[in-house]
C-alpha positions as CSV (number, residue, x, y, z in Angstrom):
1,X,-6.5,-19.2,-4.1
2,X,-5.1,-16.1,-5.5
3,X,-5.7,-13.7,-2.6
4,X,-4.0,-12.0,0.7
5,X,-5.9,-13.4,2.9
6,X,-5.7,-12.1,6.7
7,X,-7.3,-14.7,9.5
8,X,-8.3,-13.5,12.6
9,X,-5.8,-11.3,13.2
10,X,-3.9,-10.0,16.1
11,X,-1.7,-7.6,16.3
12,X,0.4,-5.9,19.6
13,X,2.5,-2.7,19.5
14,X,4.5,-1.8,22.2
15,X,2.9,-4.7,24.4
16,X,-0.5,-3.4,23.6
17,X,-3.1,-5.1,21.5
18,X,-4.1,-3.3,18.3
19,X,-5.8,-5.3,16.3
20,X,-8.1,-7.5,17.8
21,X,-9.1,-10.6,15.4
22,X,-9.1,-9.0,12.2
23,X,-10.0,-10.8,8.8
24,X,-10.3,-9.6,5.2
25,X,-9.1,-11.1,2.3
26,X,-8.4,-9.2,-1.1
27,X,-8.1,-11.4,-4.0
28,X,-6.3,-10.3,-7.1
29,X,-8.1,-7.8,-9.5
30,X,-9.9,-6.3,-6.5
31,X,-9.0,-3.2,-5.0
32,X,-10.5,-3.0,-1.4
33,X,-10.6,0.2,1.0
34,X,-9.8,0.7,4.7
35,X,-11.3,3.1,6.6
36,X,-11.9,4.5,10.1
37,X,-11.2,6.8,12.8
38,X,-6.9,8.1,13.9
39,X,-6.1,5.6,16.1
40,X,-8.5,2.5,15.1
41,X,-5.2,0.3,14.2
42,X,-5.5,0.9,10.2
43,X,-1.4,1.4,9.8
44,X,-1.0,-1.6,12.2
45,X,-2.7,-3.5,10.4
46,X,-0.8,-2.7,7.2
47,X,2.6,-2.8,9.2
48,X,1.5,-6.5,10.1
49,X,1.3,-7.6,6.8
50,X,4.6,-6.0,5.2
51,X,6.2,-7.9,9.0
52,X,7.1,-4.8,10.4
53,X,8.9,-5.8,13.6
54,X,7.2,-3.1,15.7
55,X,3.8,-4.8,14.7
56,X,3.8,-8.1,16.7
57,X,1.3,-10.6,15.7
58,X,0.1,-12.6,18.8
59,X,-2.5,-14.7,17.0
60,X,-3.8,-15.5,13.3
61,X,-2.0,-16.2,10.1
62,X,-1.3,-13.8,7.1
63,X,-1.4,-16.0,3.3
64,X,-0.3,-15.1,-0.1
65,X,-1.9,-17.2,-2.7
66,X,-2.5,-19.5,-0.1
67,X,1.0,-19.3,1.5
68,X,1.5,-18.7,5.2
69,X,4.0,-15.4,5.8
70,X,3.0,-14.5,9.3
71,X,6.2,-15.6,10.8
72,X,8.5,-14.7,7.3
73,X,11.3,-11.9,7.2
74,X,9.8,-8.7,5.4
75,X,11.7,-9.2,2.6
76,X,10.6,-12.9,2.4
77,X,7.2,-11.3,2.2
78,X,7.9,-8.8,-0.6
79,X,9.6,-11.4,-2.7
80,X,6.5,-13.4,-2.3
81,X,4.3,-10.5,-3.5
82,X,3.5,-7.9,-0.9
83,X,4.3,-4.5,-1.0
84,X,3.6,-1.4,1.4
85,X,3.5,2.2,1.0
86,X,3.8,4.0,3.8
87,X,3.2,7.1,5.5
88,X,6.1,8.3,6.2
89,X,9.2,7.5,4.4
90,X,13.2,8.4,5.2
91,X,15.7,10.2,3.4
92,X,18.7,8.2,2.1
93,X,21.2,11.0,1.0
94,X,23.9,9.5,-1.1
95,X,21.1,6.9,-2.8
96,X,19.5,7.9,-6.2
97,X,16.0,7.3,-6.0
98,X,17.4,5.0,-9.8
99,X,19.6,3.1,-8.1
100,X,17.5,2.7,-4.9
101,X,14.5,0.7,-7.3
102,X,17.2,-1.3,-9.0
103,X,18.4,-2.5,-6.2
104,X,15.1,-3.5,-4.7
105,X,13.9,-4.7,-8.1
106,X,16.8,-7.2,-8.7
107,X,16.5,-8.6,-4.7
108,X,12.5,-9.4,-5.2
109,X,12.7,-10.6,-8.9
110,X,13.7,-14.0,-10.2
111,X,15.6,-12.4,-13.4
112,X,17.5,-9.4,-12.3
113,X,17.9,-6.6,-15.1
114,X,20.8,-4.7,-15.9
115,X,22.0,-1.4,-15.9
116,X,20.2,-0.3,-18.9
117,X,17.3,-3.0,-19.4
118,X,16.2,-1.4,-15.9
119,X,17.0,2.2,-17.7
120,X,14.3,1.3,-20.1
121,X,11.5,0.1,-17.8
122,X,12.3,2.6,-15.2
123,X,12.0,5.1,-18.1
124,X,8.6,3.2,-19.1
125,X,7.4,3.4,-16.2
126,X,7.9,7.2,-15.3
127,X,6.4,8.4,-18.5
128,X,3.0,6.4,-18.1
129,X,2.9,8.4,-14.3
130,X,4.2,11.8,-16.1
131,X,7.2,12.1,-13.7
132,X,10.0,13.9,-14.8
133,X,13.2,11.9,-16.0
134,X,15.4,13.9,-13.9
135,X,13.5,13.0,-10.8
136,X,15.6,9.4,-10.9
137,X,18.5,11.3,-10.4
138,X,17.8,12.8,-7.1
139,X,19.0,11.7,-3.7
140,X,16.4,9.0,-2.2
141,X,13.3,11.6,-0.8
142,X,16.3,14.0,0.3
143,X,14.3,17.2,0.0
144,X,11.5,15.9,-1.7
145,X,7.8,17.6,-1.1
146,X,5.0,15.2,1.1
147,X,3.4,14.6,-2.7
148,X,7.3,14.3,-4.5
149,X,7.5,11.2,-1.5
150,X,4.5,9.7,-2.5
151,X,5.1,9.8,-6.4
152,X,8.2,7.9,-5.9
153,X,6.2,5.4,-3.8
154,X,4.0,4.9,-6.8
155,X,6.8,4.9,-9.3
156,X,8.2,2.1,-6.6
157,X,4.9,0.6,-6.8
158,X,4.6,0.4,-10.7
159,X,8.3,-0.7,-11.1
160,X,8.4,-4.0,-8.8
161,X,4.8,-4.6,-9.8
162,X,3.9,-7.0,-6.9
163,X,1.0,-9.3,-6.6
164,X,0.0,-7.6,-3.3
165,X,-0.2,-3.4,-2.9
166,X,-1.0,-2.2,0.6
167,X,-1.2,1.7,0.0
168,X,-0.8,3.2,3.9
169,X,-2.4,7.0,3.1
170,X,-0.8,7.5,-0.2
171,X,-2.7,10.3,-0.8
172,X,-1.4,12.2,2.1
173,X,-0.1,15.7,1.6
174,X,-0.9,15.5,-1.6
175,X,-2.4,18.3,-3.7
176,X,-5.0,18.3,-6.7
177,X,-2.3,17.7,-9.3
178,X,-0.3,15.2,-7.2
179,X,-3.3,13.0,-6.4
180,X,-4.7,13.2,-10.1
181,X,-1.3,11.6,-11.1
182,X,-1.2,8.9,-8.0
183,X,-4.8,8.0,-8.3
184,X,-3.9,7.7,-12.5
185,X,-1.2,5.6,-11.7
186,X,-2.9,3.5,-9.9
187,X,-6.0,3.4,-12.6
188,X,-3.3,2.1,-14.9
189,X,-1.6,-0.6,-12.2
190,X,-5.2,-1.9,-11.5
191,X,-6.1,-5.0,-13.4
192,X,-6.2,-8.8,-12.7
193,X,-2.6,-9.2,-11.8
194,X,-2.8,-7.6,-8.6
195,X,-5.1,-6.8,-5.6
196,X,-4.6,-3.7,-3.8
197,X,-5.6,-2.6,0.1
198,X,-6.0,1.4,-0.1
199,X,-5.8,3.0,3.5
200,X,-7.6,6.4,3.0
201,X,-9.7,8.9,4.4
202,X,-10.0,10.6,1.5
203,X,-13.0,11.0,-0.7
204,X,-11.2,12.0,-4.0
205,X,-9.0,9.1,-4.1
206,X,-11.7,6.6,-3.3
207,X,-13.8,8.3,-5.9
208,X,-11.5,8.0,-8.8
209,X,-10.3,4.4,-7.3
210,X,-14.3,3.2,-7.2
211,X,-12.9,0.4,-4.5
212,X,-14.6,-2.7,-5.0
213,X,-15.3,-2.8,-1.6
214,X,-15.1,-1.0,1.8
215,X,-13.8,-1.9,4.8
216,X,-14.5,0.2,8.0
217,X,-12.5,-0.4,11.0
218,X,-12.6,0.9,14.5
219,X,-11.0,0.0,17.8
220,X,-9.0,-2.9,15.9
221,X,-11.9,-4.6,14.3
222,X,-13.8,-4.4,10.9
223,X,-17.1,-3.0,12.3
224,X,-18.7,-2.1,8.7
225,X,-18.3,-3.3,5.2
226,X,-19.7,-2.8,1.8
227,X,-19.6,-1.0,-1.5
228,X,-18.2,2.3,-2.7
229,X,-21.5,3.8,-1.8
230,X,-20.8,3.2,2.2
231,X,-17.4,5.7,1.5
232,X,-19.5,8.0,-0.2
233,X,-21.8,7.7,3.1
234,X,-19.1,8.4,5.4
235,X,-17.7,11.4,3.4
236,X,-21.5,12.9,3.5
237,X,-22.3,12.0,7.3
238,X,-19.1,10.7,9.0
239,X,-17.9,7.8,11.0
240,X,-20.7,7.7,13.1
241,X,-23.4,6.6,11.3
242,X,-21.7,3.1,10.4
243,X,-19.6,2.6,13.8
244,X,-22.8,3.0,16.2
């Protein structure tokens, strides 16, 4: 089965449970939304899948294509496909954002690239999301804007193409321009060689997306699920009329 597949989930931070028997499973050409309330365990969710080690899984089983990662390393998990986007990211002064996605590119792929193969599809790759060349050159998010962080994550994203793309708010701090371009990218990523889990609150982004379906969550459970028309319910009348 090509899908992530989450089982009856649980999930602890700091000794307290999050996520409370959670399953979803998002097969490859899909792209699925998550939704709810601050504070309903969305990011701990995500943070459990990429193996986070402050998200501690107490019960259930994560699969890729029908592979069991709950107890694997994270970068076990992203060489078998998964990738996260998250909300906040660090600055590595010293690291070119270049060097920074050769170096993850060659430790997840089977056939590492050279220096300038992975000049031309890193160059590829920044033209289709209209980012400027230059922007490789710069220190890893040292400086960079909320929506310069989150291009990079996309470029990140389009570069190591994974079979699995858990997007944790990626439209945060993001303005009209900046989401046009992530939301592109992501138009252009979408297709049957990988499923994607969008975390959002945002009605823009799940507008252009058009998820193929919609996951509400609350108090660590999926309480509400459908279509892109239950998003476009919550943006008109909120949270409340689908988490009653």
């Amino acid at each position: 089965m090509n899908a992530l597949k989450i089982e009856n989930l649980k999930v602890s931070r700091e000794g307290k449970e999050i996520v409370k028997g959670l399953s979803l499973e998002v097969k490859k050409g899909e792209v699925h939304a998550l939704m709810g309330p601050n504070g309903s365990g969305k990011s701990t969710l995500a943070g459990a899948i990429a193996g986070h080690p402050s998200c501690v899984v107490t019960a259930g089983r994560v699969l890729v294509d029908g592979v069991d990662v709950t107890s694997a390393a994270p970068h076990e998990r992203a060489k078998a496909g998964i990738f996260l986007s998250m909300q906040s990211t660090p600055e590595i002064p010293g690291v070119t954002l270049s060097n920074f996605l050769r170096t993850a590119y060659n430790a997840v792929k089977d056939a590492p690239l050279s220096v300038m193969e992975f000049h031309a599809l890193l160059q590829a790759r920044m033209e289709d999301l209209k980012i400027d060349p230059l922007f490789a050159r710069r220190h890893l998010n040292a400086g960079f804007s909320g929506g310069e962080k989150k291009r990079a994550e996309v470029l990140q994203l389009s570069v190591l193409d994974p079979a699995y793309a858990v997007l944790d708010e990626t439209d945060s701090g993001l303005d009209v321009d900046a989401l046009k371009i992530v939301t592109d990218g992501l138009a252009r990523l979408r297709g049957e060689r990988i499923g994607i889990l969008v975390i959002s609150h945002n009605p823009k982004m799940l507008e252009a997306l058009a998820p193929d379906v919609v996951h509400v969550m609350k108090d660590g459970m999926i309480v509400a699920e459908g279509g892109k028309e239950l998003a476009e319910r919550i943006g008109k009348e909120g949270y409340e009329s689908v988490t009653k």
